[in-house]
C-alpha positions as CSV (number, residue, x, y, z in Angstrom):
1,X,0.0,0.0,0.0
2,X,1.8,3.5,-0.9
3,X,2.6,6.6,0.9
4,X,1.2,10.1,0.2
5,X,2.2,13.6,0.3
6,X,-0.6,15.6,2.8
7,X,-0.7,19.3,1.7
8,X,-3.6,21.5,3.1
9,X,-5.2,17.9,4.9
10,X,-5.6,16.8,1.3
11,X,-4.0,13.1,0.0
12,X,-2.0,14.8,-3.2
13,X,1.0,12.5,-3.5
14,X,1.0,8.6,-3.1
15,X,4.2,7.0,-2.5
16,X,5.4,3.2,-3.3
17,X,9.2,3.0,-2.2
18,X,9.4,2.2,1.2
19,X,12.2,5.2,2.1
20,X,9.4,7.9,0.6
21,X,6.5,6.8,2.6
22,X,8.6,6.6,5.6
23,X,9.5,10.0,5.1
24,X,6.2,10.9,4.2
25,X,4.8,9.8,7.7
26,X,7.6,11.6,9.8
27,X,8.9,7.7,10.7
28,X,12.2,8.1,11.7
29,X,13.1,4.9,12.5
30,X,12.1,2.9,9.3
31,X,13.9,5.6,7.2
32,X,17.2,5.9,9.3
33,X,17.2,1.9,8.9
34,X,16.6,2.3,4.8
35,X,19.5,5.1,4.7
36,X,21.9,4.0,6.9
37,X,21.8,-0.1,5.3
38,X,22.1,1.2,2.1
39,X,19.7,-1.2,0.8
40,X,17.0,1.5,-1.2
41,X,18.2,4.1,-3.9
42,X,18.7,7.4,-2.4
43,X,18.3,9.3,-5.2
44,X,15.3,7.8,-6.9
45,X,12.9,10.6,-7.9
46,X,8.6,9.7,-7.6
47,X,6.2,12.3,-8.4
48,X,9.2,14.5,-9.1
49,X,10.7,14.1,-5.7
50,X,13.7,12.7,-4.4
51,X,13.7,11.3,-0.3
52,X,16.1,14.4,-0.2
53,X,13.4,17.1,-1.2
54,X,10.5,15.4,0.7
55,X,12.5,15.5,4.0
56,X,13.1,18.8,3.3
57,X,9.8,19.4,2.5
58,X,8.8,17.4,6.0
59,X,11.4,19.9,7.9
60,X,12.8,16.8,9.2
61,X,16.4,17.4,10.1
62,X,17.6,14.0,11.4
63,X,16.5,12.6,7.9
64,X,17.9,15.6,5.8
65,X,21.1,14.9,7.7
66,X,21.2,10.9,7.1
67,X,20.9,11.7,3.6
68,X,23.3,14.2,3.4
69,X,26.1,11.9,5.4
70,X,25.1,9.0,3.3
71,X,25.9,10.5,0.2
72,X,22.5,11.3,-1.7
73,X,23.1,13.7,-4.8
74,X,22.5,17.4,-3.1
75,X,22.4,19.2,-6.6
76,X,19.3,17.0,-7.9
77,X,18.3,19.2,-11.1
78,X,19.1,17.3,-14.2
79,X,15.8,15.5,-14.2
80,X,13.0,17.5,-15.8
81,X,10.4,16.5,-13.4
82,X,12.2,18.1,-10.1
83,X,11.0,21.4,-9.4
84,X,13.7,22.9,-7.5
85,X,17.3,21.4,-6.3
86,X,17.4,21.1,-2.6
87,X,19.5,24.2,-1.5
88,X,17.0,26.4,-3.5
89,X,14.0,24.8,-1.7
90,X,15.7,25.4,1.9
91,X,15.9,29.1,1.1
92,X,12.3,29.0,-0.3
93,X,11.1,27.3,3.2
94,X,13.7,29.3,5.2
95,X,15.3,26.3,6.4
96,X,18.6,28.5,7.1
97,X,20.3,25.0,8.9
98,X,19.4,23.0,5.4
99,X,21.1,25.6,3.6
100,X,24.2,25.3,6.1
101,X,24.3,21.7,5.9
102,X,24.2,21.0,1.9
103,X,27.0,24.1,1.4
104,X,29.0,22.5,3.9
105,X,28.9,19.3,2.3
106,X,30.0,20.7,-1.0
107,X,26.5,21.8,-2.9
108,X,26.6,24.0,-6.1
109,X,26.0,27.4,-4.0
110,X,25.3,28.8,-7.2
111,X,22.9,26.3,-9.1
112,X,20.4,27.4,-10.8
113,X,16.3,26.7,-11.1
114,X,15.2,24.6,-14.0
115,X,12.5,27.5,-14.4
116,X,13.6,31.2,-14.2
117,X,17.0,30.7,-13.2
118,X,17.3,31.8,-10.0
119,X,20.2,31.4,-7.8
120,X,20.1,30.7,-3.4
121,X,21.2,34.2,-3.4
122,X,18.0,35.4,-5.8
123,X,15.3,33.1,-3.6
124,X,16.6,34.7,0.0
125,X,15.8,38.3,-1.0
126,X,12.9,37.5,-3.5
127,X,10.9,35.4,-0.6
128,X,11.9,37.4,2.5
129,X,10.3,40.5,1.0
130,X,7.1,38.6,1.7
131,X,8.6,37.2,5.0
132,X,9.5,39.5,8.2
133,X,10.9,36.5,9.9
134,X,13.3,35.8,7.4
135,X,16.8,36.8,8.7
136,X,17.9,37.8,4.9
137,X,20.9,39.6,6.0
138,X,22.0,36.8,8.1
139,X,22.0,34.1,4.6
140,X,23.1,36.2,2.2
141,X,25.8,37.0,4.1
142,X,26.8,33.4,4.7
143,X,26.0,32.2,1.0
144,X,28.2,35.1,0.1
145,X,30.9,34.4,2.1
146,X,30.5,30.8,1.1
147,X,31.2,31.7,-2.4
148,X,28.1,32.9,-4.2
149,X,28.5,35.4,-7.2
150,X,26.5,38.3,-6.6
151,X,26.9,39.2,-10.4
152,X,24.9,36.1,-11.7
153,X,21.7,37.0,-13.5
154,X,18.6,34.5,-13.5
155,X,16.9,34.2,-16.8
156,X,15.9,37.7,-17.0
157,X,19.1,38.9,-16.5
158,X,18.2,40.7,-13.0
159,X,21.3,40.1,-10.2
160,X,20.4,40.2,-6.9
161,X,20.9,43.7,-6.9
162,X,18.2,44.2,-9.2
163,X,16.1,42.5,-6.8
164,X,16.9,44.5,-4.2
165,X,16.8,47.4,-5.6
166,X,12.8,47.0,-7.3
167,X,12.2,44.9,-3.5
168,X,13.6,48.1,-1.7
169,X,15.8,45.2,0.6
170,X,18.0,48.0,1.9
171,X,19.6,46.1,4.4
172,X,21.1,43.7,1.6
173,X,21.7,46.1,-0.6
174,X,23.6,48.0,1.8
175,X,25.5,44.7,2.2
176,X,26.2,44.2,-1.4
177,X,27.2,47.9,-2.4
178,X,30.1,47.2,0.1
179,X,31.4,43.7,-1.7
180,X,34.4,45.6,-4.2
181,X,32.9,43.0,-7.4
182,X,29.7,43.9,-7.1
183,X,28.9,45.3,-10.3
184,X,26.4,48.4,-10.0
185,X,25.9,48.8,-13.4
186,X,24.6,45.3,-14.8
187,X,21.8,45.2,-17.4
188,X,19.3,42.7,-17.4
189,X,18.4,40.7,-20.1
190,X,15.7,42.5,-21.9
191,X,14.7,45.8,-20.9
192,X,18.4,46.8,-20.0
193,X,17.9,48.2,-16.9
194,X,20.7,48.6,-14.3
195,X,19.8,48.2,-10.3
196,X,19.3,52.0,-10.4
197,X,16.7,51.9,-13.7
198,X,14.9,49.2,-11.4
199,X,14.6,51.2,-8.0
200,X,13.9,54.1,-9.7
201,X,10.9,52.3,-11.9
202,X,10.0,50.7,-8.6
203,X,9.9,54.5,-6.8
204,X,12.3,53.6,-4.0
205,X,14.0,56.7,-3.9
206,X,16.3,55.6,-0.5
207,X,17.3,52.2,-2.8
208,X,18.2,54.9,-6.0
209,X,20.6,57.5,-4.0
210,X,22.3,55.0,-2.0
211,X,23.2,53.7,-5.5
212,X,23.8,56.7,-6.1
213,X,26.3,57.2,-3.2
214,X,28.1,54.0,-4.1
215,X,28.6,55.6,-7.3
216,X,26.8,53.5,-10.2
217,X,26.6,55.0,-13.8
218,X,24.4,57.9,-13.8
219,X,24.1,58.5,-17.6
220,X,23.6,54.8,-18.5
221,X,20.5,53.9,-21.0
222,X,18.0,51.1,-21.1
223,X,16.8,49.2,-24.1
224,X,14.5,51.7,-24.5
225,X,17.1,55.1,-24.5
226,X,16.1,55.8,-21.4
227,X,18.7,57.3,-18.7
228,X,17.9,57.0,-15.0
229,X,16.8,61.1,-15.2
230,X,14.2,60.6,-17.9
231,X,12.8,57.9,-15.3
232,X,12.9,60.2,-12.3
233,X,11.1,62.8,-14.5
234,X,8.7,59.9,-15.5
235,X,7.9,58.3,-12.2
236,X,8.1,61.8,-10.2
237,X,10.8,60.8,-7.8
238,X,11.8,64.5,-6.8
239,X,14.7,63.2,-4.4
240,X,16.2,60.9,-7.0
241,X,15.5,63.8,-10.0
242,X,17.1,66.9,-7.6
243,X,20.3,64.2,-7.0
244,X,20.6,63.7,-10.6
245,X,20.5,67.1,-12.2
246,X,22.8,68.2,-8.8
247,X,25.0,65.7,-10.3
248,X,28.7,67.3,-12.1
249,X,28.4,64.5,-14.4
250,X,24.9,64.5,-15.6
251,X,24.2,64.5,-18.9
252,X,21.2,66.5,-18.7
253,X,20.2,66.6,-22.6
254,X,20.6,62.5,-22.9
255,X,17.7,61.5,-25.3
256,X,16.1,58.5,-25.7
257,X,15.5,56.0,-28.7
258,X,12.5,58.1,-30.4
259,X,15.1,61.4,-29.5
260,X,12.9,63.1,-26.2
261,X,15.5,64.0,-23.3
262,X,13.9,64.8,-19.8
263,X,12.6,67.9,-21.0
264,X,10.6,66.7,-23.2
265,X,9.4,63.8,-20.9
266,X,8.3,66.9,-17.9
267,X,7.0,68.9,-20.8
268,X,5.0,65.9,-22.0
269,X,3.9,64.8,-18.4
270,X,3.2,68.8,-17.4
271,X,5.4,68.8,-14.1
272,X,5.7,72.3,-14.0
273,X,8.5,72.3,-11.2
274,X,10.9,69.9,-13.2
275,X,10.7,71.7,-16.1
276,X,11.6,74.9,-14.1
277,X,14.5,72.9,-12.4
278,X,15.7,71.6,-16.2
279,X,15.6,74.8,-17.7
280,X,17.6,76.2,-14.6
281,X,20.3,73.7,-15.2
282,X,20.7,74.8,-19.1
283,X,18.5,71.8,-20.3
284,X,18.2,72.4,-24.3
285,X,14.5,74.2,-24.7
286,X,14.3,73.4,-28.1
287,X,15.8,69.7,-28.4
288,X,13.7,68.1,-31.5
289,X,12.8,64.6,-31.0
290,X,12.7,62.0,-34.3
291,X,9.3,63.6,-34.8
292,X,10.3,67.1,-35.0
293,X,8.8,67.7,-31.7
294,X,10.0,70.0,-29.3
295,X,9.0,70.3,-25.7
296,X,6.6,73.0,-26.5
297,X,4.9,70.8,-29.0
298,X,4.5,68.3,-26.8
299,X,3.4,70.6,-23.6
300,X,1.0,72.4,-26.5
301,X,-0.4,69.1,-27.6
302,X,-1.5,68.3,-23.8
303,X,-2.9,71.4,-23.0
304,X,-0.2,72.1,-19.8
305,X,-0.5,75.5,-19.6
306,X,1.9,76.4,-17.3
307,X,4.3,74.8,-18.5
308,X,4.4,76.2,-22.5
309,X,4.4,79.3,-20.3
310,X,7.2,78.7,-18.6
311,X,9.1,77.4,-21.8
312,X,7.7,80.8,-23.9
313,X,9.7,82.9,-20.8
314,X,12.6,80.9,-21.4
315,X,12.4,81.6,-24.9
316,X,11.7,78.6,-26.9
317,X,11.1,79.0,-30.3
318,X,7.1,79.1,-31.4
319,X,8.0,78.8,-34.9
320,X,9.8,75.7,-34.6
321,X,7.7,73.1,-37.1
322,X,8.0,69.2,-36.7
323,X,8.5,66.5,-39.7
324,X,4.8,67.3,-40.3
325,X,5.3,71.1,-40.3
326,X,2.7,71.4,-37.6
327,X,3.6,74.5,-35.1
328,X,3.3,74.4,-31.3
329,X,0.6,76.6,-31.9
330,X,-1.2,74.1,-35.1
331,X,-1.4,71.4,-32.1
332,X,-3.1,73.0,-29.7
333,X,-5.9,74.1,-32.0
334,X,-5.9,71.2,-33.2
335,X,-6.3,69.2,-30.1
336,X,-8.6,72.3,-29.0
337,X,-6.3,73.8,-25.8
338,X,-7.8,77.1,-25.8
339,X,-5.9,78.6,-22.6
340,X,-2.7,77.4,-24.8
341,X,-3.8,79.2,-27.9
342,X,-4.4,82.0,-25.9
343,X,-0.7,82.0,-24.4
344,X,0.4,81.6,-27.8
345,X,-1.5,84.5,-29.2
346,X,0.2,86.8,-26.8
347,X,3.7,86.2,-27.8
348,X,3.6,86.8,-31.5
349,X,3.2,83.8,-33.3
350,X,2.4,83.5,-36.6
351,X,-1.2,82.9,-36.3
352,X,-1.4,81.9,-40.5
353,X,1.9,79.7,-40.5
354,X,0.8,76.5,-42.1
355,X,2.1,72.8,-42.1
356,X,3.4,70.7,-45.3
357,X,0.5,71.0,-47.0
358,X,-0.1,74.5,-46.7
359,X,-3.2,73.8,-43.5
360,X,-3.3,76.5,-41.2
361,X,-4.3,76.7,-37.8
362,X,-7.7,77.8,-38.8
363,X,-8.1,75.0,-41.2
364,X,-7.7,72.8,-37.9
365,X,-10.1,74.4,-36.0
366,X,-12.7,74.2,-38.9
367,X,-12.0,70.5,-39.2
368,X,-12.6,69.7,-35.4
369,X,-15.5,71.5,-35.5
370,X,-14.8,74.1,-32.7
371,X,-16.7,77.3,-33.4
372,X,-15.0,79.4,-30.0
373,X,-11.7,78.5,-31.7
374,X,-12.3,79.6,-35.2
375,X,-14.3,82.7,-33.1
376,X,-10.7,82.9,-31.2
377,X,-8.1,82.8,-34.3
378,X,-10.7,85.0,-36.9
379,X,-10.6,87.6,-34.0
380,X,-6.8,87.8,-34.1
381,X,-6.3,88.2,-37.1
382,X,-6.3,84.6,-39.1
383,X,-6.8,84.8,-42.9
384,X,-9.6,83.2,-43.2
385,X,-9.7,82.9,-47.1
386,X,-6.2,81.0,-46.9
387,X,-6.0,77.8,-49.0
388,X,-3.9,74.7,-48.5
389,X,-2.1,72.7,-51.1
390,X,-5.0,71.8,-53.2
391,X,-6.8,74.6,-52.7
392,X,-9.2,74.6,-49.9
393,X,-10.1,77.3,-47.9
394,X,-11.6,77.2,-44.4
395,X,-15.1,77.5,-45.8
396,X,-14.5,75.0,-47.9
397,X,-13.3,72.6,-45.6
398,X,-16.4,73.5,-43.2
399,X,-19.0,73.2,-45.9
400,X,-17.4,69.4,-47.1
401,X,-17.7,68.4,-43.3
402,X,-20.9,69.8,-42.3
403,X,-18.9,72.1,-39.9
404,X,-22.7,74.9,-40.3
405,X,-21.5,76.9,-37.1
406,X,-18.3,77.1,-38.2
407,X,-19.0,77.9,-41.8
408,X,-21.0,81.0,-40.4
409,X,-18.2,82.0,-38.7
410,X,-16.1,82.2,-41.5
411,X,-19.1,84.0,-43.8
412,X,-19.9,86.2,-41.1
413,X,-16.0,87.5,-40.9
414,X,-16.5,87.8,-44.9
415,X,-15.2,84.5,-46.1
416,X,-14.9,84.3,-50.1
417,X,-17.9,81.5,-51.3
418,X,-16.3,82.1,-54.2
419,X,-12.6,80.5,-53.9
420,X,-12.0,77.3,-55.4
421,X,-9.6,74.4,-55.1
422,X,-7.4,72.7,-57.7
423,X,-10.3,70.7,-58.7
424,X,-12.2,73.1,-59.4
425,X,-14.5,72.8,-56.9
426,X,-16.1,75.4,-54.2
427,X,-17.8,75.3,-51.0
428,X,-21.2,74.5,-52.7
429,X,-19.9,71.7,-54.6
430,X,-19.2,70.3,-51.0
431,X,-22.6,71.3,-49.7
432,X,-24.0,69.2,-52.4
433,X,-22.1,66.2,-52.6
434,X,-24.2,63.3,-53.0
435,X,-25.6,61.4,-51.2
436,X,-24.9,64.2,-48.6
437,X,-27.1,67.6,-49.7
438,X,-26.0,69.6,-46.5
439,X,-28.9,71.8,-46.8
440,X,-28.4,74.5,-44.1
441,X,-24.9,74.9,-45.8
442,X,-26.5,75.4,-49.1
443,X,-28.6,78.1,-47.9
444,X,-25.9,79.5,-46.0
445,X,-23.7,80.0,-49.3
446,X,-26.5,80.9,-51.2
447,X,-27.3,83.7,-48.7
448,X,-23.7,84.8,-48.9
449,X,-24.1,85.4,-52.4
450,X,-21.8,82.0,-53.9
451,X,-22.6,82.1,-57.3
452,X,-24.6,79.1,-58.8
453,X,-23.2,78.5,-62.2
454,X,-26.3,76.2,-63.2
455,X,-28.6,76.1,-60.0
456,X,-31.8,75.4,-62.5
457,X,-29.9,72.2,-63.8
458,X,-28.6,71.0,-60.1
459,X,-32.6,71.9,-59.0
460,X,-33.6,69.5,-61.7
461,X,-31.1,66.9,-61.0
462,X,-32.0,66.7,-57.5
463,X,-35.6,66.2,-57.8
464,X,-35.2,63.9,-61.3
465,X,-33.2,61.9,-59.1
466,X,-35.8,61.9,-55.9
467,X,-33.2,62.8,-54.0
468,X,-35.6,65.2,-52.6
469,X,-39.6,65.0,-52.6
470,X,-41.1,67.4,-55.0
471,X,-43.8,68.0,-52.0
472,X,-41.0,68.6,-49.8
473,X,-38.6,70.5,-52.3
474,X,-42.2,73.2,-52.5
475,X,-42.1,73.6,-49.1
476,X,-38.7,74.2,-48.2
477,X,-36.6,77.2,-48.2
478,X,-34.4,75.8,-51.3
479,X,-37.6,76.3,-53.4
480,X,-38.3,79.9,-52.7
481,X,-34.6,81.0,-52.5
482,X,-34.9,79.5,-56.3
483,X,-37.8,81.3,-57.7
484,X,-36.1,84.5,-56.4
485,X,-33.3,84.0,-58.2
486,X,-34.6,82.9,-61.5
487,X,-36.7,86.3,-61.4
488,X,-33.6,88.1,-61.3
489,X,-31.8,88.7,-64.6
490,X,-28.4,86.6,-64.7
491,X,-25.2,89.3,-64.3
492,X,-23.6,90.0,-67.2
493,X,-20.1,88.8,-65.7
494,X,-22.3,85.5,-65.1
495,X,-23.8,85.0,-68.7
496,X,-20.1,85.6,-70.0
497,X,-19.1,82.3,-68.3
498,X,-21.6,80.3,-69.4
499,X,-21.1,81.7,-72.9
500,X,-16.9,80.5,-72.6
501,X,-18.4,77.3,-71.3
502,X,-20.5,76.3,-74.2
503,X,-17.6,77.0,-76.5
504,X,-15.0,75.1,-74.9
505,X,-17.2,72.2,-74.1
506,X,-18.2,72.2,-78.5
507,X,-15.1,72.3,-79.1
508,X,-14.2,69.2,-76.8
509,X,-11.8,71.0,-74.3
510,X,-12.6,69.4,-71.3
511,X,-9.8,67.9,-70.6
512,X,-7.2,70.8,-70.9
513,X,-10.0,73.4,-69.7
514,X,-8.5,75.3,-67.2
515,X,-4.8,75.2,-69.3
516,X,-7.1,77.1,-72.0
517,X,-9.0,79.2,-69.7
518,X,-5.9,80.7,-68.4
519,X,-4.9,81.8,-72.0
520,X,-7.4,84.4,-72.1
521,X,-6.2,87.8,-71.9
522,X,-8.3,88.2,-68.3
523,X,-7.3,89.3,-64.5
524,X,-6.7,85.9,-62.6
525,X,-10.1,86.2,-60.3
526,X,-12.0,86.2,-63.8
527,X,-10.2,83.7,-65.0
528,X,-11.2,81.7,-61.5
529,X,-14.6,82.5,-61.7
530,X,-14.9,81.0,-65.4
531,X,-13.5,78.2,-64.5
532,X,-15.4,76.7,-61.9
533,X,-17.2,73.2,-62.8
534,X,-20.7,72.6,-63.1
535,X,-22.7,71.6,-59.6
């Protein structure tokens, strides 16, 4: 009949050799007999335990020792199924005598688990963080002066300084900062961060200056570009950030792998009293990241107030454009920070400088639909008739996006309904765009006085098409805005164009029409108006 393993009152584990279950039920005297006469295998593993690892388990001393003196293997690891070697699993259970007794009798103080790779020296500070009881100091202490290298990283690369330095185990670190091979400034495996990355990251500000103190690398980089200051700024340890930038050899302007140095990073983050500190220490105000981004554009883009301010006393540069050509001051309107605009405003930017495709701030404002900014920018001055790349103005742009309040804005501030794009194609074209027929827009550019070239045709079209009801088209505004203006008499600049339409469109010149339109001996605004496209 076998044996079994009792955890929590539950049978888990049955045993069949007789040395296990003697073990197993704590009976000394059957097991000293089976040890001591040789006449079982002291090493044989069940359930992924060897008689050494169970007495361990069991916390029985008197059988831990029989094994020990009779020879059993004490670095059991090279099967699969064993979980930990036995010195790692004394630490775990803080069975300081087992750890004693199998380094005394020659162990491998620095074998490793199967799993992570953790060392004794790992286990002791990893497990007595959870553990007041455990006398940390005391083992790693012994397992040091036993031989243990301090400077072995598990399978994540971390030392047992990193550990104590993310663990805050001040007493061991204190320990190990005195050993003259300790090495402060080891990387682990995949982040690359050094003992000080770690406490930092982990805000244990007491663990970071007494590394400080012992005088690890203050300037050194993680995978990510990241120097220990960029963290302080990041994780708002004040103690660790004042120590740094007090530092003579701080390299205050590091940057990391996308270019941002700890200006940017306080700028971002809008801690107002680190960027004061930075800029007090000569940190470069207008450092561009790989984007083009300066701190401002990044304190613009977040709306931290305070801090562009503080950054506009110090002088940074407002004009300064990123690889987008987007402005400080094109970001905040564009992300709608009014209080930033404002600051902005007052320091003399260039209120119509544009982006690579010729968008100004107003044509931002428009697109996000924020009628108190376009109120805010029109009021200081913004051109509002000012066309991008292809040719789009702000009206435009409002009319093809439904942006009504905006567009009213713009009309009321005496927006040209007029101006076309590059395609020939005006704010009504927008307005009317099937399937969208922004009505409200339409009679908003018609009030303005945009020019129909053919509004009886795109009246037909619309009801031919039953887009719109002719019961509904009678009673809407559309239909006696209409009747008005086919009363009126056509202008004679307005017959002119549709005259030079027919002719170039006999003649088959559609293709080149605006080439051919510009040969006639007329100012450029006529030559605009005749060639807008038909609705």
């Amino acid at each position: 009949m076998g044996g079994h393993l009792s955890i929590g009152g539950r049978n888990v584990i049955t045993y069949d050799s007789r040395l296990m279950r003697a073990i197993d039920r704590n009976d000394n005297e059957t097991a000293t007999y089976l040890i001591t006469k040789k006449v079982v295998d002291l090493n044989r593993v069940e359930h992924g335990h060897t008689a050494l690892n169970l007495a361990i388990h069991r916390r029985n001393k008197t059988v831990v020792t029989l094994l020990v003196n009779a020879g059993c293997n004490l670095d059991m690891c090279e099967d699969i199924h064993i979980m930990l070697p036995p010195l790692l699993q004394s630490v775990m259970l803080g069975r300081h005598e087992f750890v004693k007794l199998l380094v005394e009798n020659g162990c491998n103080i620095n074998i490793q688990s199967p799993d992570n790779g953790n060392t004794a020296l790992h286990l002791a500070v990893t497990h007595s963080a959870s553990n007041r009881n455990w006398k940390t100091e005391d083992i790693v202490r012994y397992l040091v002066s036993k031989g243990s290298d301090v400077n072995l990283g598990n399978s994540s690369g971390n030392t047992v300084l990193h550990l104590c330095a993310r663990l805050n185990q001040l007493f061991v670190l204190d320990y190990l900062l005195q050993l003259p091979n300790c090495n402060l400034n080891a990387r682990n495996a995949n982040v690359k961060n050094t003992p000080l990355h770690e406490a930092i990251e982990a805000q244990n500000e007491e663990t970071a200056l007494r590394l400080l103190q012992a005088g690890c690398d203050l300037n050194k980089k993680n995978a990510a570009g990241c120097c220990p200051l960029i963290l302080a700024v990041r994780k708002q340890c004040l103690g660790v950030f004042t120590a740094l930038i007090n530092h003579q050899d701080i390299a205050i302007n590091s940057a990391n792998q996308i270019g941002q140095t700890a200006l940017h990073e306080a700028s971002h983050k809008g801690r107002l009293t680190l960027v004061d500190m930075l800029i007090r220490h000569d940190a470069s105000i207008n450092e561009q990241d790989n984007h083009g981004d300066t701190p401002l554009h990044l304190s613009a883009r977040q709306g931290h107030s305070k801090v562009v301010e503080r950054l506009l006393e110090a002088e940074a540069k407002h004009s300064v454009v990123n690889k987008e050509g987007k402005s400080p001051l094109y970001l905040a309107v564009a992300t709608s920070k009014h209080d930033v605009v404002r600051l902005f405003l007052c320091s003399g930017v260039d209120i119509n400088q544009t982006d690579k495709v010729n968008k100004s701030p107003l044509h931002a404002a428009v697109y996000q639909g924020n009628t108190n900014m376009v109120r805010l920018l029109i009021k200081n001055g913004a051109n509002i008739n000012i066309m991008d790349k292809h040719g789009r103005t702000p009206l435009l742009l409002a009319s093809k996006h439904g942006r009504y309040e905006e567009g009213k804005c713009l009309i009321k501030a005496g927006a040209n309904p007029d101006l076309y794009s590059t395609e020939d194609k005006g704010p009504l074209h927008m307005a009317v765009l099937f399937p969208k027929l922004d009505f409200p827009m339409i009679y908003l550019l018609l009030n303005a006085g945009c020019d129909p070239l053919n509004l009886s045709n795109f009246i037909d079209w619309i009801l031919h098409n039953g887009i719109v009801k002719p019961e509904d088209f009678m009673r809407s505004e559309l239909h006696d805005w209409y009747h008005q203006m086919v009363k009126i008499p056509p202008s004679l600049k307005h017959q002119c164009r549709v005259s030079i339409q027919a002719i170039f469109r006999k003649h088959n010149h559609d293709d080149n029409y605006r080439q051919c339109v510009q040969q006639i001996p007329l100012p450029k605004s006529l030559q605009n108006y005749v060639s807008v496209k038909m609705l």
